[in-house]
LUMRO-738922 format. One record per residue (C-alpha): x, y, z; residue number from 1; residue in one letter. Coordinates in pm, 1 decimal. Layout:
N
X Y Z NUM A
...
***
This chain:
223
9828.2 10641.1 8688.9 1 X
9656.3 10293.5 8568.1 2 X
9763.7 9977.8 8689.1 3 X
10004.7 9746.0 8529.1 4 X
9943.8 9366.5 8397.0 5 X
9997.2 9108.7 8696.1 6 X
10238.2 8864.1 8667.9 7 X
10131.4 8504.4 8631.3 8 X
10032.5 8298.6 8912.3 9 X
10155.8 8003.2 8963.1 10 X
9875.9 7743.4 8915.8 11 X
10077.5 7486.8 9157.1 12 X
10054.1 7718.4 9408.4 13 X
9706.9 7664.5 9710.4 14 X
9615.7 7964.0 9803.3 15 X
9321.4 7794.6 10047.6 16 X
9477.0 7938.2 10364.4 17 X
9533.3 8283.6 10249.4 18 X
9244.7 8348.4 9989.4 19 X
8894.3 8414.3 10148.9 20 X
8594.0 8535.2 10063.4 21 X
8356.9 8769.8 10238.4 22 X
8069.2 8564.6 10260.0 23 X
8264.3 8263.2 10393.0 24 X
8459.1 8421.0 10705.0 25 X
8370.1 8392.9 11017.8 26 X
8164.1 8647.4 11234.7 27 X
8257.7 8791.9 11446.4 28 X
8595.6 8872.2 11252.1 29 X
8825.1 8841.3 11508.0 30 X
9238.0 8710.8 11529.1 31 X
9103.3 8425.3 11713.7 32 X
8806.9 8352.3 11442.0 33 X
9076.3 8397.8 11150.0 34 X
9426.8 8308.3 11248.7 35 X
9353.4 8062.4 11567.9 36 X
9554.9 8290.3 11763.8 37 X
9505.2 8617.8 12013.4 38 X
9709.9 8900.5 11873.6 39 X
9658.1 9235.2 11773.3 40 X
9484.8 9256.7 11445.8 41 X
9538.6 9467.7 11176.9 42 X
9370.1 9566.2 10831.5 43 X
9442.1 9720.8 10540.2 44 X
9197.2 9896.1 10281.3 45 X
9271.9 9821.3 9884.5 46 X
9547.3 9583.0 9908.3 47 X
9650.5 9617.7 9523.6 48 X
9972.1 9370.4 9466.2 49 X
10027.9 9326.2 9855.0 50 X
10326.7 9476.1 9934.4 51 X
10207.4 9684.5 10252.9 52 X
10054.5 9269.3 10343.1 53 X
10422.3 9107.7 10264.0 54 X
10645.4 9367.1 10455.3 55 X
10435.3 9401.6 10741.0 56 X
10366.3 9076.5 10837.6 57 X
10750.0 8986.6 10802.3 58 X
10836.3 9244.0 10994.4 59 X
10600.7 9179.3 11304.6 60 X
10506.4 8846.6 11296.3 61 X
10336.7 8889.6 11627.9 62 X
10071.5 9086.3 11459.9 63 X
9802.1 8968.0 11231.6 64 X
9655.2 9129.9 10914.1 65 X
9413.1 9149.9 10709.5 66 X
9356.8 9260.0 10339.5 67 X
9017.0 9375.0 10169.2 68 X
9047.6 9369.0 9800.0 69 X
8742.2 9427.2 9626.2 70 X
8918.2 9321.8 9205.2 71 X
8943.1 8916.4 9306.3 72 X
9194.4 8927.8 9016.7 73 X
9426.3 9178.1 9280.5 74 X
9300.3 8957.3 9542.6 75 X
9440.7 8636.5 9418.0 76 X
9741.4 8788.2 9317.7 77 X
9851.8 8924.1 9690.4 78 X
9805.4 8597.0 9842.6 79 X
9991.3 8434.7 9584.2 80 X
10262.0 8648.1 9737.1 81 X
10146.2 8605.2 10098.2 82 X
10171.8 8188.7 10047.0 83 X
10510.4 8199.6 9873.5 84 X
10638.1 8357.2 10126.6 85 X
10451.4 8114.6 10387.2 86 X
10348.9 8372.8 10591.8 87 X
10032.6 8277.0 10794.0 88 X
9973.9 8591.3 11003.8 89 X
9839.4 8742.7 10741.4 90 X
9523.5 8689.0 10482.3 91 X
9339.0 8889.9 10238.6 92 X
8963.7 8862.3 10144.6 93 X
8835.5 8933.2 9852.8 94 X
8551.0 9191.1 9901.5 95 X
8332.3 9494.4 9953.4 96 X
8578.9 9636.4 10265.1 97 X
8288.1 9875.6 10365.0 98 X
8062.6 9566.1 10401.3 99 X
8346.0 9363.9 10573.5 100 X
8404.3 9677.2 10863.6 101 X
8011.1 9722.5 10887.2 102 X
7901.1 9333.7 10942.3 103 X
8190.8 9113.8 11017.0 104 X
8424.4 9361.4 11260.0 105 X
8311.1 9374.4 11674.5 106 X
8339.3 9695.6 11825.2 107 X
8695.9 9797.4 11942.1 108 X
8877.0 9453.2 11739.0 109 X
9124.6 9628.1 11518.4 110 X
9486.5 9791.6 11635.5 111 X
9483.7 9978.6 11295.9 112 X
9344.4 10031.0 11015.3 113 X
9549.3 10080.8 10667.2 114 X
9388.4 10354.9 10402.2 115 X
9643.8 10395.0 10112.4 116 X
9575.6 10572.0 9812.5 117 X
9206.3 10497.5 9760.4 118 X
9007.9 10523.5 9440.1 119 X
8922.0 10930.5 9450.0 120 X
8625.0 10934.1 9232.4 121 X
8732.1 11236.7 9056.6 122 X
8356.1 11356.6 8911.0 123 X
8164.1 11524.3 9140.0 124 X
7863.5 11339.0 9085.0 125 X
8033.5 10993.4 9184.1 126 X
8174.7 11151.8 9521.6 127 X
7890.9 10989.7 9726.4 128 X
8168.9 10629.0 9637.0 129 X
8470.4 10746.9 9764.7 130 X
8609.4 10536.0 10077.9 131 X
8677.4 10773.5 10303.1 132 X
8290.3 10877.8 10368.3 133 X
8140.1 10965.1 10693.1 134 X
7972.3 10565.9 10708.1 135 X
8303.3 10432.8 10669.0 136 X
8485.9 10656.6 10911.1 137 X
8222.9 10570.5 11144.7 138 X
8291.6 10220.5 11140.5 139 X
8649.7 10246.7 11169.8 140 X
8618.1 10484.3 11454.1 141 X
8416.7 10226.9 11616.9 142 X
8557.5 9889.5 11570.5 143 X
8927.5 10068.4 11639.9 144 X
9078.5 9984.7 12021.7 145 X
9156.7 10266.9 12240.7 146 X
9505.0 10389.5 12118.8 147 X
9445.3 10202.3 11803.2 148 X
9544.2 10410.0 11448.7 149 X
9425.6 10486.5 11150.5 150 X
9695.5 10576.1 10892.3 151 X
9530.8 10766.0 10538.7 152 X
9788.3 10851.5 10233.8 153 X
9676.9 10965.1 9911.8 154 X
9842.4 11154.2 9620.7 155 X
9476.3 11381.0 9591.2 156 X
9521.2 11712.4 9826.9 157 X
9150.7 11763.5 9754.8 158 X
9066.3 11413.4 9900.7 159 X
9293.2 11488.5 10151.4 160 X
9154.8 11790.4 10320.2 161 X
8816.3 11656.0 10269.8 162 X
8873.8 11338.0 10460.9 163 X
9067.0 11573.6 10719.9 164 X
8756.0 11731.7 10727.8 165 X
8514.8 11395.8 10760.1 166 X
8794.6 11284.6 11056.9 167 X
8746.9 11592.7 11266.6 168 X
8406.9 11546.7 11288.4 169 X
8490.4 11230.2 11502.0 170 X
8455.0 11196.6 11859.8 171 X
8740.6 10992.8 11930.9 172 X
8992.5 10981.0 11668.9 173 X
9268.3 11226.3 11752.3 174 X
9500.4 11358.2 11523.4 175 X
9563.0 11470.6 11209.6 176 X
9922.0 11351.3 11308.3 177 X
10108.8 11412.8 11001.5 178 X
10374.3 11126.2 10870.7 179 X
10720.6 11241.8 10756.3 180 X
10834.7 11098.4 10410.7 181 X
11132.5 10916.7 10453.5 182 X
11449.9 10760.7 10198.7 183 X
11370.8 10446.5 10067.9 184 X
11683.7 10201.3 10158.5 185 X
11617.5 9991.7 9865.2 186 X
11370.2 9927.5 9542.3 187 X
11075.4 9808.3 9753.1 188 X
11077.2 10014.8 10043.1 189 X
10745.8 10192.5 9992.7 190 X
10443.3 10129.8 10192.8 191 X
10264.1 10052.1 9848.5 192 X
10320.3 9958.7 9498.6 193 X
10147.5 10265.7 9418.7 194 X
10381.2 10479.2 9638.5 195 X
10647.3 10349.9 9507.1 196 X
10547.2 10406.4 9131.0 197 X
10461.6 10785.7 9262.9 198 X
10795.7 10865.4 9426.3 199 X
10991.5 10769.7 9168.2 200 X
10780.8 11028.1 8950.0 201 X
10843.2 11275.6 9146.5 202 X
10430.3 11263.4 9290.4 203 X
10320.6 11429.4 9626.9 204 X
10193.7 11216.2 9906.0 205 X
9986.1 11322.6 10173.6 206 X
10024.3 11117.8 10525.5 207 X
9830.1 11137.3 10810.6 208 X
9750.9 10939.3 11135.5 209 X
9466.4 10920.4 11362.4 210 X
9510.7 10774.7 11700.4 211 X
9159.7 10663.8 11856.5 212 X
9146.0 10834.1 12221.1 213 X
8932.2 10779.0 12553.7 214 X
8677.3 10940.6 12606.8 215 X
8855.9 11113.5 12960.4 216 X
9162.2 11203.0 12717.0 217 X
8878.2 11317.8 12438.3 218 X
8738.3 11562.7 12725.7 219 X
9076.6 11664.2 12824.6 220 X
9145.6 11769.4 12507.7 221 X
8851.6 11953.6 12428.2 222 X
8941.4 12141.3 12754.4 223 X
***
């Protein structure tokens, strides 16, 4: 399922405060360091056309988030969305997001991390690109707070199980906890653009939801 033109942006509109690029933020990546505030900080994977970015920043503007879009043309376009709305608890940076969780993120800075629908790399030989690879997962396991989540959809039950498979590997991300579909209450209630184009073709989704443990509640649980 290929993705559709983008809209026009507006060339009046300054995206400065929402539009940033890798090399240019600072490090550590932190709330403080990017929004000038303390508050739990959130990122999301592939931002596409930034819906996930725009609904969940309205909805808890105590939070902050972060985008990693690695097509600047996708990039541009979500914070063109982001600074018509004015919301400014929430960015996006256009980027390599395993480079960004590897060099930029401190250990145990993120209340959740956002993995929807990634690329899945159908031929075998270009596997070794997908995302969700045991590198990655280690940096999200790491830079994750205790009791902070990982959520992972995709429509590919292959790259499902084998991510499933990468995740229980990990010492202290707990779960598959599996994510109930529920009724959209109007056009745009879908996490993504891409869920929403799915659903409405009758596609499968696969949810799921780490929650990153202690290590006392890892042994417990191994017990």
């Amino acid at each position: 399922m290929g993705r559709r033109a983008l809209r026009p942006i507006d060339p009046n509109l300054d995206l400065a405060a929402w539009l940033l690029e890798l090399e240019q933020i600072p490090r550590p990546a932190t709330a403080p360091s990017l929004f000038g505030r303390d508050a739990p900080l959130e990122v999301e994977v592939g931002s596409g056309k930034g819906l996930f970015l725009r609904t969940a920043a309205a909805a808890h503007p105590e939070r902050c988030f972060l985008g990693a879009e690695l097509v600047r043309k996708y990039a541009r376009f979500t914070a063109a969305g982001l600074a018509k709305r004015g919301l400014t608890n929430t960015k996006v940076v256009a980027g390599d997001a395993p480079r960004l969780f590897a060099e930029w993120l401190p250990d145990e800075s993120l209340a959740a991390v956002h993995v929807y629908f990634p690329d899945p790399w159908w031929k075998k030989r270009h596997r070794k690109r997908r995302l969700m690879r045991e590198s990655f997962v280690g940096d999200v396991e790491r830079v994750l707070e205790p009791g902070g989540l990982l959520h992972f959809w995709t429509d590919v039950a292959e790259y499902f199980d084998d991510t499933l498979a990468i995740l229980a590997a990990c010492g202290r991300l707990q779960g598959p906890f599996l994510v109930e579909e529920t009724p959209a209450e109007h056009d745009m209630d879908y996490r993504t653009h891409f869920e929403r184009r799915l659903r409405r073709h009758g596609g499968d989704v696969f949810r799921s939801e780490f929650r990153k443990v202690q290590p006392r509640e890892q042994e417990r649980a191994r017990s």
